[in-house]
N, C-alpha and C positions, 0 to 999 in steps of 0.2 A: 443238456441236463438243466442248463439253469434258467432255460426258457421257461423249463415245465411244472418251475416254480410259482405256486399261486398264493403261495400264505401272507394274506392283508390285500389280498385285489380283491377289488366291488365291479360286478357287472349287474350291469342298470336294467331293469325290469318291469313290470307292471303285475307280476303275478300276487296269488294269494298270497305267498310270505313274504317277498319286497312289500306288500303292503302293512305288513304287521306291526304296533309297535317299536319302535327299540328297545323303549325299558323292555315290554315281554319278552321278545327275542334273545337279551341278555338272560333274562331267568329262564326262558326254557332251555336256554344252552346250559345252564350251571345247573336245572332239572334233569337233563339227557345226560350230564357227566356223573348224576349221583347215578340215578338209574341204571347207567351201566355198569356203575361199582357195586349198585347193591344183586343185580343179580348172578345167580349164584352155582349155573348151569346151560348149558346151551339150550335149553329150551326158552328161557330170558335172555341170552344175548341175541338171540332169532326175533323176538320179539320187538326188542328195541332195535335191529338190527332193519327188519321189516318198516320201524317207522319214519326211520330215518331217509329209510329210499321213497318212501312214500311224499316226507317233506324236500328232497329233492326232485322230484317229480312236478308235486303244483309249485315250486320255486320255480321251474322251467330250464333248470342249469342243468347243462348237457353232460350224461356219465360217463364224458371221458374226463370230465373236470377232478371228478372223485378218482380215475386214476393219478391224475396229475398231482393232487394235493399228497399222493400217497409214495411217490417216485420217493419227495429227500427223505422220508424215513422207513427204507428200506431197510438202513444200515441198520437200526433201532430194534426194528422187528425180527433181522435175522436175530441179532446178539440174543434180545429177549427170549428167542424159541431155544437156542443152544444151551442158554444158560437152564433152563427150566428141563428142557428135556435132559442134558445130562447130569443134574444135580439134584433132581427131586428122583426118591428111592419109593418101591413098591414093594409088595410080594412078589408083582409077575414081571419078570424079565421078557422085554419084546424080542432086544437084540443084543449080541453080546459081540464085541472085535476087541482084542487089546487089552488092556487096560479101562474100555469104556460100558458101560452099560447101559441100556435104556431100558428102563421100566415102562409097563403101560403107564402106570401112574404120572410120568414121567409126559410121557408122549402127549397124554390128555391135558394135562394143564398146561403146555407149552401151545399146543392149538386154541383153547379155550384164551389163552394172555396175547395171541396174536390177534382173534378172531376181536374178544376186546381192545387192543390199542385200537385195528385199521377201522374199526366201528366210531371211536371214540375223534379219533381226528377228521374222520369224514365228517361226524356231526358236528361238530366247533367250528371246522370252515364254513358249514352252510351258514352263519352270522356272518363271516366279513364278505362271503358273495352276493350276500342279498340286502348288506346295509350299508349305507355310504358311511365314510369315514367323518365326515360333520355331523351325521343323527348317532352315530354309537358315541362319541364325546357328548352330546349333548345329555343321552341317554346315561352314560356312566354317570355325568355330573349330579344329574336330577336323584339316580339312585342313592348315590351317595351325599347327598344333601344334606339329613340330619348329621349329620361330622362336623359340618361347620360351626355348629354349637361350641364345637368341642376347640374351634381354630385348626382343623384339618384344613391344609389346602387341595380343597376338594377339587376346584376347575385348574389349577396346576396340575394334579392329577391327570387329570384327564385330557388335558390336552399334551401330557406328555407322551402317552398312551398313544392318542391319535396323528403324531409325529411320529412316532415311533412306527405305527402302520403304516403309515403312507411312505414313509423312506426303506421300508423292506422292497416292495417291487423296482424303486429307483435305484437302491445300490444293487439289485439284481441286474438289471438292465447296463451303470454300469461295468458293473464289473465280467459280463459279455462283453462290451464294448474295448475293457482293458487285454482281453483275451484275446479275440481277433488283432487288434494291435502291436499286443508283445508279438505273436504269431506269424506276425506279419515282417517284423522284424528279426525273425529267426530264433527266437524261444523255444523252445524243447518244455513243451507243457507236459508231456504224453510221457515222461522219464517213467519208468519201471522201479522199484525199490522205494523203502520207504523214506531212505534222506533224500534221494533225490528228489522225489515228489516234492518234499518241505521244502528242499530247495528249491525249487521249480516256482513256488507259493510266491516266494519273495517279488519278485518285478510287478505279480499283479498286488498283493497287500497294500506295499508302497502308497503307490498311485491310489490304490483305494481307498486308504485311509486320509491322503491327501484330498482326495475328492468329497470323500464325507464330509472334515470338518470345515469346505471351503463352503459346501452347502449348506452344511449349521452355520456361519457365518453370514453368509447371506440372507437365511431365512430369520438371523435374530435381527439383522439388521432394515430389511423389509418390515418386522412386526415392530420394530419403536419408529421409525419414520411415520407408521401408517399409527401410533400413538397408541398400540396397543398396551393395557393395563389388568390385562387380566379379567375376571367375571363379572365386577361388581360394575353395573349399570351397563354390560353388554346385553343387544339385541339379538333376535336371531329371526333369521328368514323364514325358515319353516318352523314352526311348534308340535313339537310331539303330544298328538291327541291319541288318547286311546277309544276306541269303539268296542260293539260287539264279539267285532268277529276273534279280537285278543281274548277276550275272555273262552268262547268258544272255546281256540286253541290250546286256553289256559286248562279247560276242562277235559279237553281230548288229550293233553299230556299227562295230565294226573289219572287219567283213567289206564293209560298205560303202564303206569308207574306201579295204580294199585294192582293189575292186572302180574307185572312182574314178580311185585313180594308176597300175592296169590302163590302163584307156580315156587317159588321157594319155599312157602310152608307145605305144598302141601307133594312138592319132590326133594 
């Protein structure tokens, strides 16, 4: 299960969208997250739903990845469908047992708030697949640039951010690593019940939490050795150039968009 966690890993590429931008790719991702709140019927979440796979596609990331990104919130998506199906009321009764009832109306918008989430989180992973974690800090920092007027610590920001991604797949890895070892030492991970489980939690927590801050420790202590100071007068390897083809994209996402709040006026 925790293998099949991919949220903040970057796989390296050459394709049309590994090549885009960062700053765009941030904004088309916060474009695809409104998009798919503003539309307002499955004929729009088809749409954006359709474009998504498409920009997986020239990304080149394989569609078992979009299952993977979608494993840990299964548990989300059930809740979200129960809650909506048995709590939103219609005229027309689908099914009735007990105590419970399901309305169509009921049914319909619990599909529609699934079909939206698994949409919604496939499309915000396509950014940390297809950008390294030094171009989206640099890209955050650029965006948010005019702040520094204001004395925002804008590249603190951001590079908290991009710490913050790149130690998600390490304490995944591990906390695997803690698994197989209590395991190994005769842990009972697998307890049935709900205290037991929590109980169960503790022997890996522990260690986990002990391994996180030994790695924050070492990584603050790695960045003042190496005389790190933060933004002001740092260099950087690559620069983010924008070309053509961002702009393209930039046009081909807003045409979607308009295309979406289309079909809302006129369904």
């Amino acid at each position: 299960m925790l293998k099949d966690i991919t949220i903040g890993q970057y796989f390296p590429g050459d394709s049309v969208i590994h090549r885009l931008d960062a700053r765009f790719k941030i904004i088309f991702s916060i474009l695809a997250a409104a998009m798919l709140f503003t539309a307002q019927n499955f004929v729009g979440l088809g749409i954006a739903a359709v474009f998504i796979v498409m920009c997986y596609a020239a990304s080149g990331i394989q569609f078992r990845m979009i299952l993977k990104s979608l494993k840990p919130i299964i548990p989300l998506i059930i809740f979200t469908g129960i809650l909506n199906l048995f709590f939103i009321k219609g005229e027309e009764i689908l099914a009735h047992w007990w105590i419970f009832k399901i309305h169509t109306e009921g049914a319909k918008i619990a599909a529609f708030m699934i079909v939206r989430i698994i949409t919604l989180i496939t499309g915000m992973s396509l950014l940390t697949y297809t950008t390294s974690p030094i171009m989206l800090t640099d890209a955050i920092e650029a965006l948010l640039a005019p702040l520094k007027k204001l004395r925002f610590p804008v590249h603190e920001l951001a590079m908290m951010m991009m710490i913050a991604l790149r130690f998600i797949p390490l304490l995944i890895e591990e906390t695997d690593k803690i698994m197989m070892a209590q395991k190994a030492r005769g842990a009972n991970l697998d307890a049935k019940g709900l205290i037991k489980k929590a109980k169960a939690l503790i022997p890996i927590l522990i260690p986990l939490f002990i391994s996180a801050f030994k790695r924050a420790n070492e990584l603050a202590m790695a960045m003042e050795c190496r005389c790190y100071k933060g933004g002001e007068g740092r260099t950087r390897l690559k620069k983010l150039n924008s070309s053509v083809l961002d702009f393209i994209a930039l046009g081909l996402i807003l045409c979607v968009f308009a295309l979406i709040i289309v079909n809302n006026i006129a369904f």
